[in-house]
N, CA and C atoms as an extended XYZ file, in Angstrom:
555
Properties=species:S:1:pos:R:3:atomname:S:1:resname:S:1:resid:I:1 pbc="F F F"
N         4.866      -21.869      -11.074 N   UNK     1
C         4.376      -20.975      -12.105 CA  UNK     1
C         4.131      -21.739      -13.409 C   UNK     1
N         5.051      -22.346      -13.395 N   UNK     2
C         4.687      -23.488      -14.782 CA  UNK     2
C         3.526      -24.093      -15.202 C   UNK     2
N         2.700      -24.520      -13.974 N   UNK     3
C         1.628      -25.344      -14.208 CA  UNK     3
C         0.340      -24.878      -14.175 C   UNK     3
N         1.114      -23.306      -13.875 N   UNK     4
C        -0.301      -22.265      -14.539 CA  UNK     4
C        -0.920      -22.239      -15.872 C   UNK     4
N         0.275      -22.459      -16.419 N   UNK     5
C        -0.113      -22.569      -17.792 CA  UNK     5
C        -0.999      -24.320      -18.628 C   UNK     5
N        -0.960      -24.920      -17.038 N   UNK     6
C        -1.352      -26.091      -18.146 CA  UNK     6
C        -2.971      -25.991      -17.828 C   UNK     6
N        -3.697      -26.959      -19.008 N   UNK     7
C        -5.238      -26.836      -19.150 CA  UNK     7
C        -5.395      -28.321      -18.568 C   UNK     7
N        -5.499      -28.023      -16.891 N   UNK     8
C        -6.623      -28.755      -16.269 CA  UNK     8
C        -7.315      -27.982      -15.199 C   UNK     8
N        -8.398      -28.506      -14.695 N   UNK     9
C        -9.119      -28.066      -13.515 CA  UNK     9
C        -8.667      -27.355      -12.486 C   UNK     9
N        -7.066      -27.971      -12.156 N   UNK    10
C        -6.297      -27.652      -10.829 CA  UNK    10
C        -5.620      -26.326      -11.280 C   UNK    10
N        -4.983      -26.350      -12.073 N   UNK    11
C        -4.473      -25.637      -12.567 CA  UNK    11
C        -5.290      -23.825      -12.992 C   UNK    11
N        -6.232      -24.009      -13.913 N   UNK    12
C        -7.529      -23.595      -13.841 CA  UNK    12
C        -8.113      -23.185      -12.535 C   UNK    12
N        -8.093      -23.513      -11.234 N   UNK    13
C        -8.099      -23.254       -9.931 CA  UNK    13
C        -7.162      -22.295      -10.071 C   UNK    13
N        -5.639      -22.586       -9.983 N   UNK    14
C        -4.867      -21.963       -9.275 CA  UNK    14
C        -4.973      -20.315      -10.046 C   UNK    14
N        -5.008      -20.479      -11.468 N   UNK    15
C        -5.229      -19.301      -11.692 CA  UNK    15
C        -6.141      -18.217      -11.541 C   UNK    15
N        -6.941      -18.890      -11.166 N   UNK    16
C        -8.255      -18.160      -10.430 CA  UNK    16
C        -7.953      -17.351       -9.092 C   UNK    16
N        -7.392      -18.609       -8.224 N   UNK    17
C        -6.766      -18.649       -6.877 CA  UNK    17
C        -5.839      -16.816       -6.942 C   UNK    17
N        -4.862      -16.911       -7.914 N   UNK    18
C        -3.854      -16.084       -8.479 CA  UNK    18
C        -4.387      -14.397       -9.113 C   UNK    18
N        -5.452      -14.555       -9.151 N   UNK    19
C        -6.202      -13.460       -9.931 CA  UNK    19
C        -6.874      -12.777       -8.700 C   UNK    19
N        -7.674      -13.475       -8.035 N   UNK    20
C        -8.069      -12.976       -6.917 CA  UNK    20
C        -6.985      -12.596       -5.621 C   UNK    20
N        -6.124      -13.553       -5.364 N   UNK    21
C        -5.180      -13.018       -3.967 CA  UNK    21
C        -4.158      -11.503       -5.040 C   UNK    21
N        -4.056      -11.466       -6.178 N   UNK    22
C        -3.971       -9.850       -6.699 CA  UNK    22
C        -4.509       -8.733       -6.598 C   UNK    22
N        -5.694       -9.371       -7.036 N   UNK    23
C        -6.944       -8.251       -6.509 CA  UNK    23
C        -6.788       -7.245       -4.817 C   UNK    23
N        -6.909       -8.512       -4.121 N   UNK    24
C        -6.866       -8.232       -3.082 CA  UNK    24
C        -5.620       -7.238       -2.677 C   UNK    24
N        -4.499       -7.439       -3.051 N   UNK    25
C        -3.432       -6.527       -2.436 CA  UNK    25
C        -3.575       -5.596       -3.766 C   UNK    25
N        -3.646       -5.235       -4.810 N   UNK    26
C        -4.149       -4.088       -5.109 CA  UNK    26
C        -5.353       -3.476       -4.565 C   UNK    26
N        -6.330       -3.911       -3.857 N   UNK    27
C        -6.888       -2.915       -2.862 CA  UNK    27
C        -6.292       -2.681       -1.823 C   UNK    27
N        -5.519       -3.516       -1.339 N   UNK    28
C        -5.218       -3.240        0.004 CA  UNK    28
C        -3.694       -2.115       -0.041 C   UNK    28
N        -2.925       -1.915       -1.061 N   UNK    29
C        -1.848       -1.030       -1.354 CA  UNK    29
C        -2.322        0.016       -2.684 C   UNK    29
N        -3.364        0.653       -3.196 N   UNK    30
C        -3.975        1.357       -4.118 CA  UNK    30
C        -4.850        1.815       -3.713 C   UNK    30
N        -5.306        1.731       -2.502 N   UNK    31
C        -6.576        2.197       -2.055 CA  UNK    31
C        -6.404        3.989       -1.988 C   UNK    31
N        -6.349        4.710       -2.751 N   UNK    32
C        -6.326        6.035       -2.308 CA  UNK    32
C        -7.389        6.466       -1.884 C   UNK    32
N        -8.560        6.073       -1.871 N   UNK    33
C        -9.425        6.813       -1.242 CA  UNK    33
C        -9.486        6.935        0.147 C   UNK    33
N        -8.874        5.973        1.216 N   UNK    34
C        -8.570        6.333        2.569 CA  UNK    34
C        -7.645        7.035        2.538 C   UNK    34
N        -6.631        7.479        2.186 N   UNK    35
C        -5.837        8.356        2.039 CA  UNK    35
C        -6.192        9.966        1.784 C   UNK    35
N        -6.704       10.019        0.625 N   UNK    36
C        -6.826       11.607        0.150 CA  UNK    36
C        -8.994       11.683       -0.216 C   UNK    36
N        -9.562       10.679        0.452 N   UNK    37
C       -11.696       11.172        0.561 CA  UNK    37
C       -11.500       12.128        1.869 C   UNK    37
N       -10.385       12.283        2.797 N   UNK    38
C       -10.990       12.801        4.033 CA  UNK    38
C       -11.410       14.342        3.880 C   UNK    38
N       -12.666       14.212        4.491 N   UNK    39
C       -13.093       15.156        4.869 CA  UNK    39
C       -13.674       16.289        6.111 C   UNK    39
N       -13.356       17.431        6.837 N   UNK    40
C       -13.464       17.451        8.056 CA  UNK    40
C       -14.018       19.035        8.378 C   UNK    40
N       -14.240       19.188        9.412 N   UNK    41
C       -15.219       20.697        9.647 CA  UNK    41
C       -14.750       21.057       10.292 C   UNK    41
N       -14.432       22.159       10.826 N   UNK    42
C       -13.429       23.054       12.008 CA  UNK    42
C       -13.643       24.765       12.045 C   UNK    42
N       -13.372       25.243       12.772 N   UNK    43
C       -13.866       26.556       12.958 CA  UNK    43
C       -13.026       27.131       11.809 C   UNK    43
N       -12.029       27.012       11.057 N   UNK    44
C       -10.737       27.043       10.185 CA  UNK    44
C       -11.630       26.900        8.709 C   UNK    44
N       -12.770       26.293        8.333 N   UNK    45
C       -13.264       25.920        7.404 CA  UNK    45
C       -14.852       26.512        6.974 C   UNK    45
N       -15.448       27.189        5.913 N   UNK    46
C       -16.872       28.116        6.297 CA  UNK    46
C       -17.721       27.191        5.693 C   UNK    46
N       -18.734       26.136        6.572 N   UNK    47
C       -19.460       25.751        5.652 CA  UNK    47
C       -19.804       26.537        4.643 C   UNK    47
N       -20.569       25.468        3.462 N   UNK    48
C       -21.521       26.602        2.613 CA  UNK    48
C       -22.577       25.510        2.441 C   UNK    48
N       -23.221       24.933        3.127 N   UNK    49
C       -23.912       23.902        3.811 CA  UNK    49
C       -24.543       23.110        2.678 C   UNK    49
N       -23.268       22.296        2.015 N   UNK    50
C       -23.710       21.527        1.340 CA  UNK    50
C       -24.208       20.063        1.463 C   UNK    50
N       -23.557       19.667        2.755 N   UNK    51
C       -23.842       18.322        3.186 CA  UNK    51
C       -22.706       17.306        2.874 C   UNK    51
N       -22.639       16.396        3.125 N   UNK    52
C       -22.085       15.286        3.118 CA  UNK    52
C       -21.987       14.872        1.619 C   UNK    52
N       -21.246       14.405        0.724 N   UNK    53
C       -20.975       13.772       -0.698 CA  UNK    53
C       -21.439       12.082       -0.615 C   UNK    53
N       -22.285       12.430       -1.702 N   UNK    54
C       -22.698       10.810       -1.954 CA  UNK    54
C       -20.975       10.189       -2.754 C   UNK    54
N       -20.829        9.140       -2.434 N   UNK    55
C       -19.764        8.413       -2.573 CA  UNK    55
C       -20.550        7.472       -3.882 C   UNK    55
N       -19.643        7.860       -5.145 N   UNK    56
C       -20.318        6.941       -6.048 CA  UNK    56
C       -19.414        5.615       -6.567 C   UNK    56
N       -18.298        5.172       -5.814 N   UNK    57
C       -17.779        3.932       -5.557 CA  UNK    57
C       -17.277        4.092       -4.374 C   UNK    57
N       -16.848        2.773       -4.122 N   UNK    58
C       -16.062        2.476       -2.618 CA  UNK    58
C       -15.180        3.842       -2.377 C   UNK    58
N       -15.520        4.275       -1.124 N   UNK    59
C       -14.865        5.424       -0.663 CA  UNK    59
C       -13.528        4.760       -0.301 C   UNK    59
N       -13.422        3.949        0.584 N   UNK    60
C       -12.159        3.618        0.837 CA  UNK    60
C       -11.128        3.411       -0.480 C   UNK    60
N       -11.567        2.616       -1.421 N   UNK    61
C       -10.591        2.449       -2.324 CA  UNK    61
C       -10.667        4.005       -3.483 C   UNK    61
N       -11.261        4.258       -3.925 N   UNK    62
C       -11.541        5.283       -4.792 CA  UNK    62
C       -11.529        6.804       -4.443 C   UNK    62
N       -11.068        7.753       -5.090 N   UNK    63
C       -10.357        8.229       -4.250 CA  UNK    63
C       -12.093        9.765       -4.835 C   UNK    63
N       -12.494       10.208       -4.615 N   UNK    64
C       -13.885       10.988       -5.538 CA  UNK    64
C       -13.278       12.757       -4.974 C   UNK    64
N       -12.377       13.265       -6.051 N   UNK    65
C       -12.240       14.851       -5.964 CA  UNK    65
C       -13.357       15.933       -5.722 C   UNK    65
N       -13.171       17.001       -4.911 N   UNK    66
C       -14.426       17.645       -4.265 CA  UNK    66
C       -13.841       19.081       -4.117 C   UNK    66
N       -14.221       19.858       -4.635 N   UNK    67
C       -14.808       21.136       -4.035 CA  UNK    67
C       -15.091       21.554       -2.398 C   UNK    67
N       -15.451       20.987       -2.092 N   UNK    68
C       -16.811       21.275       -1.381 CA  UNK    68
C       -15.738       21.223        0.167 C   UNK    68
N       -16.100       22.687        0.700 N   UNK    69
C       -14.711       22.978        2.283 CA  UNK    69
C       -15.106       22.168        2.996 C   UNK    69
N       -13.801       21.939        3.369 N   UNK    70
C       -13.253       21.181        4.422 CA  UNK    70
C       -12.522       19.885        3.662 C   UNK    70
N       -12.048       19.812        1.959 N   UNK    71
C       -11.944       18.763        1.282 CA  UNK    71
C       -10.463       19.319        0.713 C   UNK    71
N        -9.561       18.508        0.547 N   UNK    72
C        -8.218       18.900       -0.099 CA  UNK    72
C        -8.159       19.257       -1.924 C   UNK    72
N        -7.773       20.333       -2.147 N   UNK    73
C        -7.767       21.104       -3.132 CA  UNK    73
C        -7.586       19.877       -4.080 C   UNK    73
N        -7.999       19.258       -5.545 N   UNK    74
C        -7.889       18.410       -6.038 CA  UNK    74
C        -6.869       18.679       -7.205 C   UNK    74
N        -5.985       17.917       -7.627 N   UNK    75
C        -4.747       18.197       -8.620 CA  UNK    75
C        -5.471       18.213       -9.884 C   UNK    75
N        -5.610       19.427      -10.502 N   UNK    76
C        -6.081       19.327      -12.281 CA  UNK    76
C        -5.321       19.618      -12.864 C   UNK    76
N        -4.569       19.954      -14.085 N   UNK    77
C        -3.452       20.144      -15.045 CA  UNK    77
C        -3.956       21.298      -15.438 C   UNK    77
N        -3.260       22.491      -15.310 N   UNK    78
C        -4.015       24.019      -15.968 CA  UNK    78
C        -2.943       24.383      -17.214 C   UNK    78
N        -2.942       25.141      -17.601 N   UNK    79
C        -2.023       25.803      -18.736 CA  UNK    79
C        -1.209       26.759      -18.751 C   UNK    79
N         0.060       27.198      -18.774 N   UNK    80
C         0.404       28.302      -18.484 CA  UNK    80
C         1.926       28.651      -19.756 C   UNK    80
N         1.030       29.106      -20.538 N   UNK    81
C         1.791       29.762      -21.370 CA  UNK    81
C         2.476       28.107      -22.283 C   UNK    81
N         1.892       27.905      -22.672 N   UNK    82
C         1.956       26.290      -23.311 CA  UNK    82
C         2.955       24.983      -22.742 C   UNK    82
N         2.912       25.096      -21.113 N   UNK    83
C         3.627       24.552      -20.035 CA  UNK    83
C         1.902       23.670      -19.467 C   UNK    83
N         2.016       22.562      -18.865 N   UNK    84
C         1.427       22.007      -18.249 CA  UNK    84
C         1.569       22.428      -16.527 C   UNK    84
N         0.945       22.928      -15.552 N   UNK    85
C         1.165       23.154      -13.988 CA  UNK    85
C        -0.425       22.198      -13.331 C   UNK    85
N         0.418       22.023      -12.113 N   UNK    86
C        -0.937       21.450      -11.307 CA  UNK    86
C        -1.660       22.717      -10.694 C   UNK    86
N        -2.749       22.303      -10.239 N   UNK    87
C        -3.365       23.343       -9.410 CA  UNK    87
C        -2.853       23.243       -7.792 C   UNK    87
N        -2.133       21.932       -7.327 N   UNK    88
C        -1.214       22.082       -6.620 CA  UNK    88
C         0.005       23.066       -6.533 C   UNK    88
N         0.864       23.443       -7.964 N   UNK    89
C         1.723       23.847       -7.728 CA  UNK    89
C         1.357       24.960       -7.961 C   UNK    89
N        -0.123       25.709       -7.779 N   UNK    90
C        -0.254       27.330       -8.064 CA  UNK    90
C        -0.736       27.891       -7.179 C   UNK    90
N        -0.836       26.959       -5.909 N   UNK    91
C        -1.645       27.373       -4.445 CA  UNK    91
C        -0.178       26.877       -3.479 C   UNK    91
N        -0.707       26.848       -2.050 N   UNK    92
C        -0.413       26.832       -1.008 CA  UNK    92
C         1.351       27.711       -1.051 C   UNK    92
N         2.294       26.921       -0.439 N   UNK    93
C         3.692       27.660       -0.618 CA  UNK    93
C         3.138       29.045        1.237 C   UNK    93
N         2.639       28.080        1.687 N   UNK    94
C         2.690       29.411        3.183 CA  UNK    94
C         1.568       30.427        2.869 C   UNK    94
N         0.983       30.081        2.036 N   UNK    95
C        -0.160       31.264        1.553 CA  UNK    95
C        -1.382       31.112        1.287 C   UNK    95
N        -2.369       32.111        1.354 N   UNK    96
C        -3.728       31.615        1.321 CA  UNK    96
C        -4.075       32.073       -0.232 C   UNK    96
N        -4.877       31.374       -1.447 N   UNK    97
C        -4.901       31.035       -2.783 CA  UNK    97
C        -6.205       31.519       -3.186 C   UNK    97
N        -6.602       32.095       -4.002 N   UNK    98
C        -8.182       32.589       -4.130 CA  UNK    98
C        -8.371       31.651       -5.555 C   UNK    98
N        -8.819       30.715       -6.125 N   UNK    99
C        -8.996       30.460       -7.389 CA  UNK    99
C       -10.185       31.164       -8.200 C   UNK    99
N       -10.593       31.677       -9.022 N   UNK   100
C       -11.819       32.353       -9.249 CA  UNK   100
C       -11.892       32.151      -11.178 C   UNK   100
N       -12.571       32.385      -12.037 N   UNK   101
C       -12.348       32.297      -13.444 CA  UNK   101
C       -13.115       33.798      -14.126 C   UNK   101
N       -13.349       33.535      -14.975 N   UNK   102
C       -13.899       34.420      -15.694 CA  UNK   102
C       -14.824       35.443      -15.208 C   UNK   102
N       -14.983       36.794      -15.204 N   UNK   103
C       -16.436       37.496      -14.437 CA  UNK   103
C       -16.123       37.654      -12.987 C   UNK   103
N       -14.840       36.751      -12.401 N   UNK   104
C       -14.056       36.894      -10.729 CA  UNK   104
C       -13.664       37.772      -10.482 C   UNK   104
N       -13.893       39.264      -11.491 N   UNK   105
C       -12.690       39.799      -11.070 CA  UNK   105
C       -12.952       40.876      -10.017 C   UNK   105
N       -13.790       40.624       -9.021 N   UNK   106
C       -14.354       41.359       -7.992 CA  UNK   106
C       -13.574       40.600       -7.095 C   UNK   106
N       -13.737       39.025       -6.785 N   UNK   107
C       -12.910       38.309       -5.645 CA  UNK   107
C       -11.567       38.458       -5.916 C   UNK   107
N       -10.910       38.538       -7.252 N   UNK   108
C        -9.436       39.146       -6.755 CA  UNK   108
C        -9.373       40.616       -6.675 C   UNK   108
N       -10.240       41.635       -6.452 N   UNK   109
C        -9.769       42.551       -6.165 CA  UNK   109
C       -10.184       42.478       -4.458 C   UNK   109
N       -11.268       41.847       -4.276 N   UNK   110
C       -11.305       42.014       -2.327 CA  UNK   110
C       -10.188       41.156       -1.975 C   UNK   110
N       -10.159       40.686       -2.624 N   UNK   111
C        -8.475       39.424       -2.101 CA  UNK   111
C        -7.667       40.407       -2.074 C   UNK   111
N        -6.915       41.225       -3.029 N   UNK   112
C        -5.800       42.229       -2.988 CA  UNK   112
C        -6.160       43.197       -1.931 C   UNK   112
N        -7.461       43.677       -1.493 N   UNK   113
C        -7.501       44.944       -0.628 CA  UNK   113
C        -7.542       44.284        0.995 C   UNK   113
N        -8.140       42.949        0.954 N   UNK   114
C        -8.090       42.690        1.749 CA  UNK   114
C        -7.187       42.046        2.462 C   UNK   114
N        -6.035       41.130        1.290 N   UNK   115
C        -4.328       40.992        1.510 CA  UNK   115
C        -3.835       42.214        2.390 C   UNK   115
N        -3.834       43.528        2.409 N   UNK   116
C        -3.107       44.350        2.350 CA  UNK   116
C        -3.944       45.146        3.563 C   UNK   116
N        -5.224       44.806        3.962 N   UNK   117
C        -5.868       45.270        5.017 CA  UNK   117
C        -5.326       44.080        6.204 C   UNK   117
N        -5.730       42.979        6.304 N   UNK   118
C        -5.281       42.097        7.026 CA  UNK   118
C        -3.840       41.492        7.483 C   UNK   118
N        -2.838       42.231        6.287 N   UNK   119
C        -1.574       42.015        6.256 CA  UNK   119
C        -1.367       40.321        6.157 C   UNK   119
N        -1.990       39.799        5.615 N   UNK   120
C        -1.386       38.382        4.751 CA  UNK   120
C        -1.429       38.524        3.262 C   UNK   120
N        -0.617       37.178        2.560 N   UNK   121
C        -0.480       36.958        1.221 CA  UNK   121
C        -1.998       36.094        1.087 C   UNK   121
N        -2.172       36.603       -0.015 N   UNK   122
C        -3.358       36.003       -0.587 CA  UNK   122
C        -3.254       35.815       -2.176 C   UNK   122
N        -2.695       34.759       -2.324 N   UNK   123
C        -2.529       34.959       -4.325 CA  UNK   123
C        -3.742       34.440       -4.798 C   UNK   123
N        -3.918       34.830       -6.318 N   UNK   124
C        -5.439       35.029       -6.376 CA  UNK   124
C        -4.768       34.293       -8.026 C   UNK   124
N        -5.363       33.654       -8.614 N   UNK   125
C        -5.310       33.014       -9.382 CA  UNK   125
C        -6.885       32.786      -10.159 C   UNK   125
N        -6.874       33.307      -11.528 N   UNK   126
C        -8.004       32.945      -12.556 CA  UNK   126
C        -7.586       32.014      -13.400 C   UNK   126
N        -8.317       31.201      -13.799 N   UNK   127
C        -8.274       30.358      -14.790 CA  UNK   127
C        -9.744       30.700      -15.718 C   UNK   127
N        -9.188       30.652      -17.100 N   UNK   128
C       -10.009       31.197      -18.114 CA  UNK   128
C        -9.346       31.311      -19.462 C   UNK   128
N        -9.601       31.520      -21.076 N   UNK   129
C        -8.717       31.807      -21.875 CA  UNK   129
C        -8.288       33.530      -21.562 C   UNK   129
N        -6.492       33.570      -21.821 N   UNK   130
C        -5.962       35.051      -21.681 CA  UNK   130
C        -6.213       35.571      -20.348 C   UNK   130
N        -6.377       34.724      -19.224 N   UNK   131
C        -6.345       34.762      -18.090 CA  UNK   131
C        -4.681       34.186      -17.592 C   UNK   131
N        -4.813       34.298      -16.186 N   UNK   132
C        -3.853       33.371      -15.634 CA  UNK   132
C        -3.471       31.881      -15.658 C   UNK   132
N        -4.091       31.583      -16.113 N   UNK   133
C        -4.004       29.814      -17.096 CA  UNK   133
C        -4.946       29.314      -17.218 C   UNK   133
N        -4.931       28.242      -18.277 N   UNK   134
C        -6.297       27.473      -18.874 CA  UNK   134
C        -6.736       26.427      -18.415 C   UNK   134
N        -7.944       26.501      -18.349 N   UNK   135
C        -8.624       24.799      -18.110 CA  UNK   135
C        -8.296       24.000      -18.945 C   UNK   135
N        -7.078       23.271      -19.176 N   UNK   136
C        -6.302       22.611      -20.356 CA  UNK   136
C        -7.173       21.484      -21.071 C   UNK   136
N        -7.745       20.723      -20.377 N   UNK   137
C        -8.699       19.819      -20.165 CA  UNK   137
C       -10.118       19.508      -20.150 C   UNK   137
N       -10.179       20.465      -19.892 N   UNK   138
C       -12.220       20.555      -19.066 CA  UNK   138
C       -12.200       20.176      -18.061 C   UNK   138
N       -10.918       19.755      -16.997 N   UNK   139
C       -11.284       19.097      -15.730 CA  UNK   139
C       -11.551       20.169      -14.772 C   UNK   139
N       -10.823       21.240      -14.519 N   UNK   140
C       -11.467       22.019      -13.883 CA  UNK   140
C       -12.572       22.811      -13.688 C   UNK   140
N       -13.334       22.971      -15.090 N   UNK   141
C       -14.567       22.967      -15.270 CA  UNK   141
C       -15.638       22.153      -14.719 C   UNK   141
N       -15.533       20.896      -15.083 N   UNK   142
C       -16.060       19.865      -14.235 CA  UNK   142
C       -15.457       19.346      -12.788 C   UNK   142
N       -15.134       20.191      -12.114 N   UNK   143
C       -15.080       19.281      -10.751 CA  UNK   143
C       -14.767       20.568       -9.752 C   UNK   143
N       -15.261       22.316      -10.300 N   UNK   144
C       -14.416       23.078       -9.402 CA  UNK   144
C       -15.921       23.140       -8.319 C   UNK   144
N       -17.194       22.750       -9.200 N   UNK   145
C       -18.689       22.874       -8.597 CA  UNK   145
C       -18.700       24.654       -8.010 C   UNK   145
N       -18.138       25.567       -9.065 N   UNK   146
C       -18.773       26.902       -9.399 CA  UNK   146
C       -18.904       26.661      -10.334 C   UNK   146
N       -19.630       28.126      -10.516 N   UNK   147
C       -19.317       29.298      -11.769 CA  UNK   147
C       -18.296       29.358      -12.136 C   UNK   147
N       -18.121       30.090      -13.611 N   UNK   148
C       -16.528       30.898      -13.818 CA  UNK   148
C       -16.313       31.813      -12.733 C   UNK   148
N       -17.668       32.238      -12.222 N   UNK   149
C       -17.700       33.999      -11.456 CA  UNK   149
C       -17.350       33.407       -9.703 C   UNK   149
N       -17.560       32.423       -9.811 N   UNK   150
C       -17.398       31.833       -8.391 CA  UNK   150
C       -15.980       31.583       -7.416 C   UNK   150
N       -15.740       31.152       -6.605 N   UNK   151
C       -14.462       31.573       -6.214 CA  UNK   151
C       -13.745       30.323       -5.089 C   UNK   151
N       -12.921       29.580       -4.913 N   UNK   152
C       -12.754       28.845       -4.046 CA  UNK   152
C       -11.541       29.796       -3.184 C   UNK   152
N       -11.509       29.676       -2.057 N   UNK   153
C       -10.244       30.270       -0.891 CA  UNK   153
C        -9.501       28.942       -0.591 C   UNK   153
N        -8.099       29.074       -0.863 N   UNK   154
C        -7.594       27.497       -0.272 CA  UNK   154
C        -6.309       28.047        0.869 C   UNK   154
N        -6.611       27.406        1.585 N   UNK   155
C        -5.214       27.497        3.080 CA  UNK   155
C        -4.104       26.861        2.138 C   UNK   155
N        -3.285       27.956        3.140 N   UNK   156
C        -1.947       26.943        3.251 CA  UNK   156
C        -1.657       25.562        3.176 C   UNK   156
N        -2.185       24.748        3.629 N   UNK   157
C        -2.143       23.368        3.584 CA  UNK   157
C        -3.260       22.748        2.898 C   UNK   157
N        -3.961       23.490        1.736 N   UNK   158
C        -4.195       22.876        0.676 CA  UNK   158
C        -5.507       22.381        0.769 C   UNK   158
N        -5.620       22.766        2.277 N   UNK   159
C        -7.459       22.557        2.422 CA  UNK   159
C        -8.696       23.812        1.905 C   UNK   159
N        -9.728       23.198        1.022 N   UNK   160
C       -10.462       24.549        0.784 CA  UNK   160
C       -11.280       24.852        1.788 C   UNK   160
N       -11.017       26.692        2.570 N   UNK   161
C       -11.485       26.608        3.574 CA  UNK   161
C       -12.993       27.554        3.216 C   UNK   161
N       -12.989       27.921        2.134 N   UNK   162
C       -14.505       28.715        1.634 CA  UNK   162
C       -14.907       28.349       -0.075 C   UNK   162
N       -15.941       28.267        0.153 N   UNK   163
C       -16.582       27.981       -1.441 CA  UNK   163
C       -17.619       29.101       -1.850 C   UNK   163
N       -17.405       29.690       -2.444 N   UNK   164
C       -18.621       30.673       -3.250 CA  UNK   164
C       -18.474       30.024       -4.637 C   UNK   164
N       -20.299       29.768       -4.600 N   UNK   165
C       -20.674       29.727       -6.659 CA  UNK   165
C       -20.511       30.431       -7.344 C   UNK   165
N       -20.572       31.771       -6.778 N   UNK   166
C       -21.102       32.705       -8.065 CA  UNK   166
C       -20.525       33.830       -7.230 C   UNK   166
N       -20.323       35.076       -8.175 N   UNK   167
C       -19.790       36.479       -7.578 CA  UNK   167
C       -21.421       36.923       -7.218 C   UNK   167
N       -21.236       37.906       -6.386 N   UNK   168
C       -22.142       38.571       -5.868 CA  UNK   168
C       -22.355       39.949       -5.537 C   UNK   168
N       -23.043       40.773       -5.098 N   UNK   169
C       -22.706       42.102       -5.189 CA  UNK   169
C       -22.030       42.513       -3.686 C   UNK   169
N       -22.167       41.680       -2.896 N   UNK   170
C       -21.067       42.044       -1.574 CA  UNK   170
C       -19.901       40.683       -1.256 C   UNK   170
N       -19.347       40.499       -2.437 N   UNK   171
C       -18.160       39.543       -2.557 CA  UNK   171
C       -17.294       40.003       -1.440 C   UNK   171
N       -16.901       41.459       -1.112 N   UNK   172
C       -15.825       41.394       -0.124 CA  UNK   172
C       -16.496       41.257        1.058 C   UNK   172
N       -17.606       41.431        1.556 N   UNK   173
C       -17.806       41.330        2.680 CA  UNK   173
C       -17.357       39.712        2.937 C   UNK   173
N       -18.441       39.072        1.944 N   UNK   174
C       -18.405       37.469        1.947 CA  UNK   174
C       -17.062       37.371        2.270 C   UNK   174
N       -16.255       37.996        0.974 N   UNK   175
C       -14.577       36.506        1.587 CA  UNK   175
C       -13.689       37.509        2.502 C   UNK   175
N       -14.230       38.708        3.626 N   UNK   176
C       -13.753       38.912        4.942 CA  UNK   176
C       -14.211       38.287        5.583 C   UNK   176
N       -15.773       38.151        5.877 N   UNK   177
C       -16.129       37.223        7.031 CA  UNK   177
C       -15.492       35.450        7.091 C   UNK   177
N       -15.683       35.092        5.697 N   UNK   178
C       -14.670       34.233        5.398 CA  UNK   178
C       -13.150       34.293        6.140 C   UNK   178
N       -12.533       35.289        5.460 N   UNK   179
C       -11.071       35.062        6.085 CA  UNK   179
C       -11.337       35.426        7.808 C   UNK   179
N       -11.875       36.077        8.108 N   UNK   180
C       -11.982       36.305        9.380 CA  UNK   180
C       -12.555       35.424       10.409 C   UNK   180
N       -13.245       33.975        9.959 N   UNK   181
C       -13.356       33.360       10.394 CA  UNK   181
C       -12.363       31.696       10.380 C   UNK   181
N       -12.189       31.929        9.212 N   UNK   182
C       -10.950       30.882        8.648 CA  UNK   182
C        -9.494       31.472        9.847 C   UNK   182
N        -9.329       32.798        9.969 N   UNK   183
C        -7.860       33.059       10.829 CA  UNK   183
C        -8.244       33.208       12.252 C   UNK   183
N        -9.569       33.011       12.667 N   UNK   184
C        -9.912       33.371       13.923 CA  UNK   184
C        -9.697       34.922       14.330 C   UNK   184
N       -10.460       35.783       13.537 N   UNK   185
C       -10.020       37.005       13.692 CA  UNK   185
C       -11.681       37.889       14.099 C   UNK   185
């Protein structure tokens, strides 16, 4: 290590040498993007036929948060009553999660009738100001790819299994055929 520090050529090598074999195992142990890019389609999941995500760095190493079903719910920091929460810790827990914002308030009411028709939990969660917590950040704004009026459904295990942009005038039909195809029903 000593002779890292001295100013010749070899030396000058080695630190080079030293910079790069770093590099390397920080990709090879940081790589989250093989870990948490996967993405997958299953009768469990409703297209909304967006296609495939352009990858705007190395997928393997970089890890690119998505919306878009069949993609794992992405961690944003929301607000709750001047407390910091993830959007992890306001979904899953054995239950199916409706996220929706401002103008949603049609998808949490087919969520509640339809909780209670289907006999599952369905917690329904807005984010908005004087809502159920805030976009603390702007990150959920930027990366939920709705509307405020729009609505994501997330499974139990944290996968989003339906995406709507925007509310619509037959929202419950939409997120029954949704759940009814997400539970195999």
């Amino acid at each position: 290590m000593a002779k890292l520090k001295d100013n010749n050529p070899t030396s000058e090598q080695q630190r080079e040498d030293l910079r790069k074999a770093i590099a390397l195992k920080s990709y090879e142990f940081n790589c989250h993007g093989v870990e948490l890019n996967q993405r997958y389609n299953s009768e469990a999941i409703v297209s909304d036929g967006s296609g495939e995500e352009e990858y705007l760095r190395d997928q393997e190493l970089y890890y690119q948060a998505s919306t878009r079903p069949g993609t794992h719910l992405p961690h944003v920091w929301l607000g709750d009553n001047g407390h910091r929460i993830s959007t992890l810790d306001v979904s899953g827990k054995g239950k199916m999660t409706l996220f929706t914002g401002i103008g949603g308030e049609d998808w949490i009411k087919s969520a509640e009738e339809l909780s209670k028709t289907l006999n599952i939990e369905i917690e329904t969660v807005q984010i908005g100001p004087d809502r159920d917590y805030t976009d603390l950040y702007g990150e959920w704004a930027e990366i939920r790819n709705i509307k405020d009026s729009g609505c994501l459904l997330i499974r139990p295990d944290y996968h989003i299994a339906y995406r709507a942009t925007e509310v619509s005038n037959n929202s419950k039909e939409a997120l029954q055929n949704a759940l009814n195809q997400v539970l195999g029903l």
